[in-house]
Every structure is written in structure tokens, then in C-alpha cells.
N, C-alpha and C positions, 0 to 999 in steps of 0.2 A: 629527559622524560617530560619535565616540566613545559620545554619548548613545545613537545611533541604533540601535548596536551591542547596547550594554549591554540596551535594550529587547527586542532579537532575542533574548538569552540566555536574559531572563527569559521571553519568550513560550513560548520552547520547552522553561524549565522546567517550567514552569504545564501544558507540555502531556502532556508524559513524566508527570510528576506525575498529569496528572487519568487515563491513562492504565494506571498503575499503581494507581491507588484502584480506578477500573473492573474491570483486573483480578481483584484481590485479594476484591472483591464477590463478582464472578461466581463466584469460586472458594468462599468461605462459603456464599451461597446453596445453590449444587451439594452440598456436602458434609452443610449441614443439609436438607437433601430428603433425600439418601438419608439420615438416622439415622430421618428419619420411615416413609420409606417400608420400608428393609428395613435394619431398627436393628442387628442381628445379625452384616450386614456391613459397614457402612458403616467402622470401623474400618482393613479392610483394600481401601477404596477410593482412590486417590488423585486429585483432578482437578487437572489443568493446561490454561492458556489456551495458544490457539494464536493468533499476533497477527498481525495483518496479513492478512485471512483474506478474503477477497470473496465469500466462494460461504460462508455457514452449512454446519460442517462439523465431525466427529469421526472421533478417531482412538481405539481402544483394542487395548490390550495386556498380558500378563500378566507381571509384572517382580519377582523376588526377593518370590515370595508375595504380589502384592499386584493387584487390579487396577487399571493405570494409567488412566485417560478424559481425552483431552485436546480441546478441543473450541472453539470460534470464540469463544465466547460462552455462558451457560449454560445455556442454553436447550438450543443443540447436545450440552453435556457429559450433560445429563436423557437430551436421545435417546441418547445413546451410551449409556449404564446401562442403559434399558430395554432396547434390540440386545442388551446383554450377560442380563438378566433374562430377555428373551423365547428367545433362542436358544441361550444354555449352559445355563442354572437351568433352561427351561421352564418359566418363571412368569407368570403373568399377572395383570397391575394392572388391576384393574377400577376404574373412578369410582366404586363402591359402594364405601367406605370399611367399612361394616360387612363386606365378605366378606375383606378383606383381601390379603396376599399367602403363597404357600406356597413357600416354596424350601427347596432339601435344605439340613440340618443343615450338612453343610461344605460350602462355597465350591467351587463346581466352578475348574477350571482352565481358562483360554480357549486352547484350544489354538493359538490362528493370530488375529496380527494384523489387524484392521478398521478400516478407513477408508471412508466415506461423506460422500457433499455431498447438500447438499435440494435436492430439482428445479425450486422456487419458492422466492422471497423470502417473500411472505406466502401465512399459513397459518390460514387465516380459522376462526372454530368458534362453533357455535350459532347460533338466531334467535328471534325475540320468544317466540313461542308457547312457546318449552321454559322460559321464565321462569313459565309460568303451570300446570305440570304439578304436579312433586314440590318443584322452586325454591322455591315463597313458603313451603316449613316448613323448609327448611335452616336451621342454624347453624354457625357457626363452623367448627367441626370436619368439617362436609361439606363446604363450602366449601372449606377447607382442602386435603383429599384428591382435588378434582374440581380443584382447580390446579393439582398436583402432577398427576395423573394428564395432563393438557394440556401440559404440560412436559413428563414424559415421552416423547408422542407428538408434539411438535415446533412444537404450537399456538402458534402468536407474534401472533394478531390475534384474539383473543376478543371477541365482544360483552359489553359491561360495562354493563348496565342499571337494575341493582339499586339502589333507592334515591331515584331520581330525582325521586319524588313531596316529597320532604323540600324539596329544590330548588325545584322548583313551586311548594311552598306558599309560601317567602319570596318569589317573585316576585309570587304573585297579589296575596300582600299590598302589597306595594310598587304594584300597581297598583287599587288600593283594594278589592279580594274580601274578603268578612268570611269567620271561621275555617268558618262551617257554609256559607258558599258555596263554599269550595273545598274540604273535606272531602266534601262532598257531589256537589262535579263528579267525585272516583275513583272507581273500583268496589271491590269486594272483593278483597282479595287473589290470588283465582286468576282473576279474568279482568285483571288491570290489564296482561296483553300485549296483548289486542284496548282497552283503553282508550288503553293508549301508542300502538297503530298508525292511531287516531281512529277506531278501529270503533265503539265502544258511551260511553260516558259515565253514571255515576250504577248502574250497575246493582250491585245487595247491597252499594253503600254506605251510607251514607258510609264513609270508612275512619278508624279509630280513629289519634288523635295517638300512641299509645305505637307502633302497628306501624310510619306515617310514619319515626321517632323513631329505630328500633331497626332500619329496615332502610340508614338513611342509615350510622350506625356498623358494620356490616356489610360496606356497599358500602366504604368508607372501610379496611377491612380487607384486602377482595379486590382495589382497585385496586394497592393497596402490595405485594402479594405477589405480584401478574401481572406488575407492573414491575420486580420482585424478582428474576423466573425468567424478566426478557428481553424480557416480553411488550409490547404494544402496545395496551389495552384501547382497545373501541370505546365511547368515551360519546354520548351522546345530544347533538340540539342541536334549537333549534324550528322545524317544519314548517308550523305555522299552525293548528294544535288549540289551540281555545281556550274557558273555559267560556262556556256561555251565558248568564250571567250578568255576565257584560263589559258585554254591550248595556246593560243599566242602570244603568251609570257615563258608557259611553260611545258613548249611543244613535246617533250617528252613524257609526259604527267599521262599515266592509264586513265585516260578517260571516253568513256563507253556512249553512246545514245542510248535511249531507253526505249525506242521504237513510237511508234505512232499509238496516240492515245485516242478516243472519243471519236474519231473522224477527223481532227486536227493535220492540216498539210503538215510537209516533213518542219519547216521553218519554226514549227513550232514545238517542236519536241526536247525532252529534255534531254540531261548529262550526268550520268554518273560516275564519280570520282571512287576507281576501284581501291579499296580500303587497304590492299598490298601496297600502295601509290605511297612514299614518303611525305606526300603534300597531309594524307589525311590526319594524320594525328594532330599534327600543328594548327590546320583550320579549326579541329574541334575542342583544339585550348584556344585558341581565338578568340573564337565563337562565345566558349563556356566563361571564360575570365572576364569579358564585355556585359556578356547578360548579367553575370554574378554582382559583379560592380554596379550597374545603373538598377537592378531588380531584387538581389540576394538568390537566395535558392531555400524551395523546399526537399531539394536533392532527388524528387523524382521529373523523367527527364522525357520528355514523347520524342519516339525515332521510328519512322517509319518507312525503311527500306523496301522498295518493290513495289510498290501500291497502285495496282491494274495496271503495273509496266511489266516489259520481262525481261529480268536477269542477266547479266553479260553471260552469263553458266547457269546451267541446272544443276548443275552436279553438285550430288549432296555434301563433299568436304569442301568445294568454294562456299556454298551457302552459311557450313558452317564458319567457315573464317572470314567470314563478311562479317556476322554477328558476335564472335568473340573479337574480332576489332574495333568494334564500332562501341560495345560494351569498355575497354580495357581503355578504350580513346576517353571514353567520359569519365574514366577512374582518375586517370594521368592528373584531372585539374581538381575532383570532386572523389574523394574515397568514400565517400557514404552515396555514391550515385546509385540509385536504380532506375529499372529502366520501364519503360509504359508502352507497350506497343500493340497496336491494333491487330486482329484476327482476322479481320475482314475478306487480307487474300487469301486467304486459307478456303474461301468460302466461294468468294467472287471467280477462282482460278482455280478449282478443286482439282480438273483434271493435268494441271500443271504441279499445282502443290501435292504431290503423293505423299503419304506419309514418312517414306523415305527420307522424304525431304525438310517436309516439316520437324520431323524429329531433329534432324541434322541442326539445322536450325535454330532449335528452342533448346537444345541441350549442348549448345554448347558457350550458352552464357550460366552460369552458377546458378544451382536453384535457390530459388528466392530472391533473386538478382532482375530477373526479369516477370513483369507482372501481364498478362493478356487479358485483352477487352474484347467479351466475348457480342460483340456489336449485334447480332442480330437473331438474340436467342427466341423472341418473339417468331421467327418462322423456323430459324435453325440452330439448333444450340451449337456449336464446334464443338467443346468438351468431350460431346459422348463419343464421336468417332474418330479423336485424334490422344487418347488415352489420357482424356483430362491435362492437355497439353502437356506432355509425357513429363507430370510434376511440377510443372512450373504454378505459381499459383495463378489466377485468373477472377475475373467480376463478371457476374451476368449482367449482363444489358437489355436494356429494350429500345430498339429503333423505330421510335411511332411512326406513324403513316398519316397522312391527311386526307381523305378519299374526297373527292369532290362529285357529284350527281351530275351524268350527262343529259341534257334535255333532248 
């Protein structure tokens, strides 16, 4: 009994303990964001955790000169500085790090206490394509200031994609690909979002070993400081994109074309690896044990099957057992895996995607196993017409537009 005790003491040191290291984090993090972001005040900023907190939440106040920010976690203490930036300073943090930030020479005074809770747990941001715009010339320091800026606006589930080809290449190789057969299955730098989503394959590559190289260290930089500021990066896991080049190690291996995408000749199209194939499982412990190693995990995992290609089958029980395979694959290495997946073709291929199908589909990964991105609720919610994703839970989204004036 005695022993039994003693163990209980120590349990619940070990937990005050980890506790109090958590805290003390979140509190460094917070304080070094703001000397980056508005260096000038950061001095007379204080943050404090608020414990015990259920609902992501800040509180700020102005105390003996100083402004107080106390906050759930720091993620929440970010939002709370910005509240204080955008609506006493009148300052505005752009993700463009080159335009900066302007606030008055002295520190305004916040006249009246503020407290706020987040209206949702997660707080999703970005999708493939914004990877392949101004993304592939970042460095560091943009990086940098487009985390912080996501922090500040209360981002806690970012997609984290970057890099991922570094990953790949170890795996091909481990599955016998020689270096120009997998350099040669990327594209170039600005399209490797439609390569990741198994649009296109090979096109203005191959991709050079120093960029692979350089964008892994990179990624390696922005996962540590997403998880830094609270966050929950979304990494990648394998869908069934696979080079075509496979077939000639392993000429038996179900693997399918995906048909012509975009107006892309045939040479450029991709290859999917049917999820019945015994190659699949094993690539996506590969895959998942590589990225875990050099990355960790926040156990949620983006997989996106089909993505404005079509199907080896319509038929609503392949569809389904493509997705309880590809689910059951990411369990194999990650038992607390969930899964992230876009809605998009739901919306982009309505008349291919019936609900038939879609249901098939989405129910037959566990609910609450699989979360949907309802990408482009701004023109068309999915939700309403596919019975709220028959259960599964899902994130509204907004897909902004940029309109440009024809002269």
C-alpha cells in the first residue's frame, strides 16, 4: 500500500512538473514572438498562462505601465497581442515580412480590460496550391514571419508540406528507384503542389538533389516553431501516388494511370498504387516511420486520394476500400493517426462524385477518424448537400479570390 502510495506522489509530481515546463515554454515562446515582431515593445509586455482553460482563450490588461496578455496557451497569448496591436496600436501584421509592422512611438494605453475564447478548437490554414505560388523561393526568415503572423491570428492546424520530397526520395530508394528515377518522377519546384496532389508527374524536372536537400532543413525549421507557437502541423502521409517506374522492379504491383490532367500530354501523368497491391502498406510505414524520425508527428495526417483525377473504379465498395485502406495503413505505424482530407472533389467532380459514392467513401473510415476541409464554402458549402459529410466531422473554409481589374 505504502509502495502504491509513494508511486501516486510521484505520478502527480512528474505531472505538476511537466506542467510547469509547458507552461514556462509557452510563456518564452510568446515573449520571443513579440521581441520579433514589435521589438520596441516587447519589453513592456508581460504574458501569463491561464491553466486549466477548456475553451482556447485570452485575457488582456494594462497594469503598472505594462501590458499584461494572459492566455490558455500560446497560441491564445499571440491572439491576444494582435487584439491589443490591431485595435489600440492600429497596426497591422501582414505575412509579408518585408512591409513590416508600424505602431506609434509610445505604447498606447488599453483603456479596458479584454477577454475572449475561440469559437472552434481547430483553426485550419492554407492548401497545396499556395505551396507552389511565392512558397518554393522562401527562406528562413519568411518562413519565420508567416508563423508568427498565423500565431498571431490564432492558426493552430496549418498544413505543413514542405520538404516532403527529401522523404520520398529515401523511401524510393529503399524500394529499389535509382537516384534519376526518382528525381525524375518530381516536377519543378512551382508545380510540385499539383505533383503532391498526383496531378502531373516529371513535368520541368527532374528536381535537383541540393533543392530536395535544402527544402527538408527548412521544413525541419517550420515544424519546430509551428509546435513552438501551439500549433498542430498537418504532414503528409501516402495516398497511392507512386512513380511509374515502380512497375519495373515490380511488374506485378496494381498500378493504374490516373488519366490526363490539366491538358498535360500522356508522359506526364500520374500512377496510382491500388491500396489491395501488398506494396501499399509497407510504403506507408516507410513513408510514416522517415517523416516521424527527422519531423515527429502531430498524428494528423493530409491524404488525398483522387484529386481532379479518376479513379481506377467508380464503384462505390472500391471507393470504399481504398479509404479504409489507406486509413488502417496510417494506423499500422501511428495508432492515434487521423486523417485530413480535402472536399474539393466532391465539388470540382460533382457529377462523378454522387452521393453514393461519397458516402461509400467517407463512412468507411470510423467517425471521427476522418476530419473534411470544406474548401470553398465562400461559393459552395459541401456540408449541406452531402448530409454534413454523412457524420464525419469537417472545418468550414474560405477560399479567397484575388480579382484583378481588366483595363
Amino acid at each position: 500500500m505504502k509502495r502504491l502510495f509513494s508511486l501516486l506522489l510521484i505520478c502527480c509530481f512528474l505531472q505538476v512538473h511537466a506542467q510547469q515546463n509547458k507552461s514556462t515554454a509557452d510563456i518564452v515562446a510568446a515573449q520571443t514572438l513579440a521581441k520579433r515582431v514589435v521589438p520596441q515593445y516587447a519589453a513592456a509586455i508581460q504574458f501569463q498562462k491561464i491553466e486549466h482553460c477548456a475553451i482556447d482563450s485570452f485575457f488582456i490588461n494594462w497594469q503598472n505601465n505594462q501590458l499584461i496578455v494572459k492566455g490558455s496557451n500560446v497560441n491564445a497569448m499571440a491572439a491576444g497581442l494582435n487584439y491589443y496591436l490591431k485595435n489600440t496600436c492600429l497596426a497591422n501584421v501582414s505575412w509579408y515580412r518585408n512591409e513590416g509592422v508600424t505602431v506609434p512611438q509610445k505604447m498606447p494605453v488599453l483603456d479596458k480590460a479584454i477577454g475572449l475564447k475561440a469559437r472552434c478548437n481547430e483553426r485550419f490554414f492554407l492548401n497545396y496550391c499556395t505551396f507552389g505560388y511565392t512558397m518554393p523561393w522562401w527562406g528562413w526568415q519568411d518562413w519565420q514571419w508567416f508563423i508568427d503572423w498565423m500565431a498571431l491570428n490564432g492558426i493552430n492546424m496549418p498544413l505543413a508540406i514542405t520538404g516532403q520530397e527529401a522523404i520520398w526520395y529515401k523511401v524510393w530508394k529503399k524500394f529499389g528507384l535509382t537516384d534519376e528515377q526518382i528525381r525524375g518522377f518530381f516536377t519543378g519546384p512551382a508545380y510540385l503542389p499539383w505533383h503532391r496532389m498526383a496531378n502531373i508527374d516529371r513535368w520541368e524536372g527532374p528536381l535537383p538533389m541540393h533543392w530536395i536537400n535544402s527544402q527538408l532543413a527548412l521544413q525541419k525549421k517550420i515544424v519546430q516553431r509551428e509546435k513552438e507557437l501551439g500549433m498542430k502541423p498537418v504532414l503528409p502521409a501516402f495516398a497511392g501516388h507512386v512513380p511509374q517506374a515502380l512497375t519495373t522492379i515490380y511488374p506485378k504491383a496494381k498500378i493504374h494511370s490516373l488519366g490526363e490532367w490539366g491538358d498535360f500530354s500522356k508522359q506526364y501523368e500520374s500512377y496510382f498504387l491500388d491500396p489491395f497491391d501488398s506494396l501499399f502498406k509497407p510504403i506507408q510505414k516507410a513513408y510514416l516511420e522517415e517523416q516521424t524520425k527527422l519531423l515527429g508527428t502531430s498524428h494528423i495526417y493530409g491524404a488525398d486520394p483522387f484529386n481532379e483525377v479518376t479513379p481506377p473504379s467508380w464503384e462505390p465498395k472500391y471507393l470504399a476500400s481504398v479509404a479504409n485502406t489507406i486509413y488502417e495503413s496510417m494506423l499500422q505505424t501511428d495508432p492515434k493517426a487521423e486523417w485530413l482530407q480535402m472536399s474539393w472533389i466532391f465539388y470540382y467532380q460533382r457529377k462523378q462524385w454522387t452521393d453514393e459514392r461519397i458516402k461509400a467513401f467517407l463512412t468507411a473510415v470510423p467517425q471521427g477518424k476522418m476530419t473534411l476541409l470544406d474548401y470553398y464554402c465562400d461559393n459552395t458549402e459541401i456540408w449541406k448537400f452531402t448530409d454534413a459529410f454523412y457524420g464525419q466531422p469537417y472545418i468550414w473554409c474560405y477560399l479567397g479570390k484575388i480579382l484583378a481589374a481588366i483595363p
